[in-house]
GUVEX-913490 format. One line per field, with one value per residue: residue in three letters; chain; x, y, z of N, C-alpha, C in turn. Coordinates in steps of 0.05 Angstrom, whole numbers, plus 5000, padded with zeros to 4 digits. Layout:
BEGIN
type = [ala ...]
mol = [A ...]
nxx = [X ...]
nyy = [Y ...]
nzz = [Z ...]
caxx = [X ...]
cayy = [Y ...]
cazz = [Z ...]
cxx = [X ...]
cyy = [Y ...]
czz = [Z ...]
% end
This chain:
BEGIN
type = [unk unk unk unk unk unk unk unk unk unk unk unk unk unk unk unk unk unk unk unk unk unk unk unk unk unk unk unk unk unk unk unk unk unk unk unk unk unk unk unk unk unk unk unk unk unk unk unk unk unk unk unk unk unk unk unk unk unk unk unk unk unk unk unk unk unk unk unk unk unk unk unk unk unk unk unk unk unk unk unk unk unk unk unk unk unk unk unk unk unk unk unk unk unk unk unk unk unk unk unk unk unk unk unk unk unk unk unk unk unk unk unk unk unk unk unk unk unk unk unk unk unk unk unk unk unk unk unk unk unk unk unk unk unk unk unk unk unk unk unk unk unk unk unk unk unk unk unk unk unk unk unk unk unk unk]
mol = [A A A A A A A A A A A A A A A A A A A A A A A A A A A A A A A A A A A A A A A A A A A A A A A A A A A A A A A A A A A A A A A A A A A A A A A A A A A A A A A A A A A A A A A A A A A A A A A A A A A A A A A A A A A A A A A A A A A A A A A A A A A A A A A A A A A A A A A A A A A A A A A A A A A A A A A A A A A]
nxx = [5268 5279 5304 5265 5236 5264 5298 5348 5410 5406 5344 5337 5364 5339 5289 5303 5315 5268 5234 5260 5243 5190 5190 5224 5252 5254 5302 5345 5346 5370 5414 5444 5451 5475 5452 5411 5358 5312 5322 5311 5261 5236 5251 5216 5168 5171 5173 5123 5096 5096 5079 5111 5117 5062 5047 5055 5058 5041 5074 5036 5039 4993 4975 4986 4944 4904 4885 4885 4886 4906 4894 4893 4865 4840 4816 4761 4734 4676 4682 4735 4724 4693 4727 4740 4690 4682 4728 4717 4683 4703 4732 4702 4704 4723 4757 4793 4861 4879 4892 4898 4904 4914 4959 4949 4927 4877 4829 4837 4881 4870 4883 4869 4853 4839 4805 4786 4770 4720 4703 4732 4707 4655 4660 4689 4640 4586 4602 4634 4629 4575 4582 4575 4602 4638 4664 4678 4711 4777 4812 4867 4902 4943 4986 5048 5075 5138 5172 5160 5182 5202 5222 5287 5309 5339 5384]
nyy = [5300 5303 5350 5387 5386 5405 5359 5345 5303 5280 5278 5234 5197 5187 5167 5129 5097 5086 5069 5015 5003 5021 5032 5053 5096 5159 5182 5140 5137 5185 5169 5136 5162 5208 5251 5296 5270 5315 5332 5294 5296 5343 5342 5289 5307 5348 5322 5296 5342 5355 5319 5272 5225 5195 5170 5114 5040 4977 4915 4857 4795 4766 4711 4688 4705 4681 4697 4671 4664 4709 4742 4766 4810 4825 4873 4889 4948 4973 5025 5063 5115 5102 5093 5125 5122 5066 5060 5091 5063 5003 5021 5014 4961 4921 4872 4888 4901 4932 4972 4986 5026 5006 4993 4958 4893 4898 4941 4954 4929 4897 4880 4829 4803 4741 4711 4651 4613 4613 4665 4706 4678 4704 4762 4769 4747 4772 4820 4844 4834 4863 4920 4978 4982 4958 4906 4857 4804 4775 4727 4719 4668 4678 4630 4645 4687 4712 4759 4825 4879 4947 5007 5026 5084 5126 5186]
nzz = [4834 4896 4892 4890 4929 4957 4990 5035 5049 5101 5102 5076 5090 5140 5116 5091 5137 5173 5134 5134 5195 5233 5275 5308 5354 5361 5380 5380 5327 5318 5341 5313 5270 5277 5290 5328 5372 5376 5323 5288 5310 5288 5225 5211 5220 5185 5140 5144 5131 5086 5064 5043 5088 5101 5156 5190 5184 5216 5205 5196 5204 5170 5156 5201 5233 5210 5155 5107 5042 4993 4941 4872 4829 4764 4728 4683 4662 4639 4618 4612 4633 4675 4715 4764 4802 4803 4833 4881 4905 4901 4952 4987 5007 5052 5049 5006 4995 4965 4901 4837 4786 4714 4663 4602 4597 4643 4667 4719 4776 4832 4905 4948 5015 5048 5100 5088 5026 5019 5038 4995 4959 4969 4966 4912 4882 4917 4923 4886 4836 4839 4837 4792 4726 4731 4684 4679 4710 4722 4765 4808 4850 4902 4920 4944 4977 4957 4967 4989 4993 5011 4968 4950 4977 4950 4939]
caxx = [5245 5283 5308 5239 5225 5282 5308 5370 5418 5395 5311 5329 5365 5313 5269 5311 5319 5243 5215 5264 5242 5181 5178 5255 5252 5273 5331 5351 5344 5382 5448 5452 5456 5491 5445 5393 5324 5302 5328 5300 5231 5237 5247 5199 5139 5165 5165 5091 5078 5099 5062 5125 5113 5033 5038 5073 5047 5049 5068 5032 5036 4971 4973 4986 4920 4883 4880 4905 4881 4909 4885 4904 4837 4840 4780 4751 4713 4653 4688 4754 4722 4682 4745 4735 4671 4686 4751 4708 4662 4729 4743 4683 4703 4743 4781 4815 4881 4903 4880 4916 4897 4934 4959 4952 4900 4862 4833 4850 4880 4867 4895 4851 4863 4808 4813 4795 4761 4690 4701 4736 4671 4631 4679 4686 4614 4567 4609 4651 4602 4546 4588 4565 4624 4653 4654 4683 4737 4799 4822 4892 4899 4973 5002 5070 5092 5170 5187 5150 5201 5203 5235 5314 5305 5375 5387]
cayy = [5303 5310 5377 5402 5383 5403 5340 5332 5278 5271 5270 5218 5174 5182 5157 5105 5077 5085 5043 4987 4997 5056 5024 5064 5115 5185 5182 5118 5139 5202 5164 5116 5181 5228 5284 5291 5268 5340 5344 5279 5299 5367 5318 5267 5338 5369 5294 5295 5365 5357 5292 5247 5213 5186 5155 5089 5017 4946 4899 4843 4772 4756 4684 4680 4718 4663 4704 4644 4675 4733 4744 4793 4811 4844 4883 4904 4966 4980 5048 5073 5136 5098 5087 5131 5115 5046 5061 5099 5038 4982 5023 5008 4934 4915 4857 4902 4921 4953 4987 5004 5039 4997 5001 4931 4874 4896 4971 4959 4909 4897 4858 4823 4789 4737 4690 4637 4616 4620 4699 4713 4679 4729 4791 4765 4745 4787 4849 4853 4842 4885 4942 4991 4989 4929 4878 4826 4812 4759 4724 4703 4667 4668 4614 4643 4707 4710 4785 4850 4906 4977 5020 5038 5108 5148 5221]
cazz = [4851 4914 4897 4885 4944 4987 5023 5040 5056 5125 5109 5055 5105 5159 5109 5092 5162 5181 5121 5150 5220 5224 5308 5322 5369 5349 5405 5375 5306 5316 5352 5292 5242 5290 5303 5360 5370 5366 5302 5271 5306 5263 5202 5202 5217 5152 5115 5147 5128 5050 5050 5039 5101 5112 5183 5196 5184 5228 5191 5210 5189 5165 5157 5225 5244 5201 5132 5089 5016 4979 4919 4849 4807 4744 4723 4664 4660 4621 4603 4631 4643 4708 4740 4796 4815 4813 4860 4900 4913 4913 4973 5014 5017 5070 5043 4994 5011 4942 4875 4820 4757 4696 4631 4587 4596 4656 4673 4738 4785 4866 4914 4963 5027 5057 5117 5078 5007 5019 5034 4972 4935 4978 4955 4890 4878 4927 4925 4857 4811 4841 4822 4769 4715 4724 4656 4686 4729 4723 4787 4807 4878 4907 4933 4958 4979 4963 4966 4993 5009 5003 4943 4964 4974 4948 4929]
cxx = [5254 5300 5289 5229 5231 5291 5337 5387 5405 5364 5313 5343 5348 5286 5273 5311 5287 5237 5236 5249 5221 5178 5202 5248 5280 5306 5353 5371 5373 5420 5466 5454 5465 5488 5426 5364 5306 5302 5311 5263 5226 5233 5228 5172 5145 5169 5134 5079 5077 5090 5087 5132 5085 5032 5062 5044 5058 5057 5061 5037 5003 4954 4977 4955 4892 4871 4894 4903 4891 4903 4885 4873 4842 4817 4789 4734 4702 4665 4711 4747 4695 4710 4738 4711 4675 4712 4737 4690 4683 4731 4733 4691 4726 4771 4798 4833 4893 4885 4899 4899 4918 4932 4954 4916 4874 4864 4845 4857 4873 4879 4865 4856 4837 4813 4811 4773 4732 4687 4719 4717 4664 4648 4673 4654 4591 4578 4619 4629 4572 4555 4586 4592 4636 4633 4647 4706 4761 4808 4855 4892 4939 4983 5032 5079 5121 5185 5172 5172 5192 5227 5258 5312 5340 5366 5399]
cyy = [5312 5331 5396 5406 5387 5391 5343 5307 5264 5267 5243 5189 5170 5166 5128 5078 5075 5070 5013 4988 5030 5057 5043 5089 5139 5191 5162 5123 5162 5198 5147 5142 5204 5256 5283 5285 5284 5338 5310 5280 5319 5348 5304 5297 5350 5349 5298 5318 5359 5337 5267 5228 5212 5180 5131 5061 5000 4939 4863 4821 4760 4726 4677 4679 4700 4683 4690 4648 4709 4728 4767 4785 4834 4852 4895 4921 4966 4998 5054 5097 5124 5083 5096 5130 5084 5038 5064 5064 5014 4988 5016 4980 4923 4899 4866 4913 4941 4956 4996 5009 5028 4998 4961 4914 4892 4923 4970 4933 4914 4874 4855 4802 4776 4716 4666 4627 4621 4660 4705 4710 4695 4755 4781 4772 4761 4817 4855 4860 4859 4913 4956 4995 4968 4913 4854 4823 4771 4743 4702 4697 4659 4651 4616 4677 4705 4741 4807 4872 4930 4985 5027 5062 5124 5181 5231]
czz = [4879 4918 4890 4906 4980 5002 5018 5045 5082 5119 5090 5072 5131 5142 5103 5116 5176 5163 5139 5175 5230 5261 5323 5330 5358 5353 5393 5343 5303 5318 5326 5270 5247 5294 5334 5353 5371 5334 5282 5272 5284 5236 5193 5207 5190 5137 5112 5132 5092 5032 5042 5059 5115 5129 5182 5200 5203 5212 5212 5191 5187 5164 5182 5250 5223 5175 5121 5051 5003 4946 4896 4829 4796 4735 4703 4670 4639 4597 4617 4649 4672 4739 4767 4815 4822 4839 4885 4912 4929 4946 4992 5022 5025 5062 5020 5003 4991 4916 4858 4797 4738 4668 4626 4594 4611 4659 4694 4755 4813 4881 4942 4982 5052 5077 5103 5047 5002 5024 5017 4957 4945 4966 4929 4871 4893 4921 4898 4836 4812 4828 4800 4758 4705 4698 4666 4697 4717 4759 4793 4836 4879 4925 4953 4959 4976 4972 4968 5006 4999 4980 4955 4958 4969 4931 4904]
% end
């Protein structure tokens, strides 16, 4: 893939060192990988341009900001073929942070993150099930985050 795509060693460790840290200044970035902050701005504009770099995320702690529920719901569709209308819809509602399209039990799963249990029943119950498509949905509530990282990007 990344000779389809043209990177080199250097865009693949700029990418590397931005998912750890997307807050490091170009200048910064550049002294730790021994070119110039010209040259890593160049970089990260043709990541942007080719689409293998979307923007840069916070990461915030959530639980800190009084979201104390995350939650995994597996959905049944009616038909597989209303997936994308029902994505399209998933997306309107805020407390979704994620969507996937899946193979096995569930057409699709979501992740969902709610200050605290009474707005998950409202998502769940006011919003989920209004949706045209949906069977029926599954709900898993997580108790513990242990591990969110990024993918080790190599060449």
């Amino acid at each position: 893939m990344a000779a389809k795509l043209n990177l080199d060693k250097l865009d693949l460790q700029i990418i590397h060192e931005m998912m750890d840290d997307a807050g490091i200044s170009y200048a910064d970035l550049g002294k730790k990988l021994f070119v110039s902050g010209g040259t890593i701005h160049v970089r990260i504009k043709k990541l942007q341009e080719i689409g293998i770099v979307r923007g840069t995320k916070l990461n915030v702690d959530l639980k800190l900001l009084g979201y104390d529920i995350t939650a995994f719901v597996g959905i049944y569709l009616e038909k597989s073929s209303l997936y994308d209308q029902v994505a399209e819809d998933l997306r309107k509602v805020p407390e979704i942070v994620r969507i996937n399209y899946t193979t096995g039990n569930y057409s699709m799963f979501i992740e969902i993150v709610a200050r605290d249990i009474n707005q998950l029943r409202y998502v769940l119950h006011d919003q989920l099930q209004k949706i045209r498509g949906i069977e029926r949905t599954e709900t898993l509530i997580s108790l513990e985050e242990s591990l969110n990282r990024n993918v080790r990007v190599t060449g």
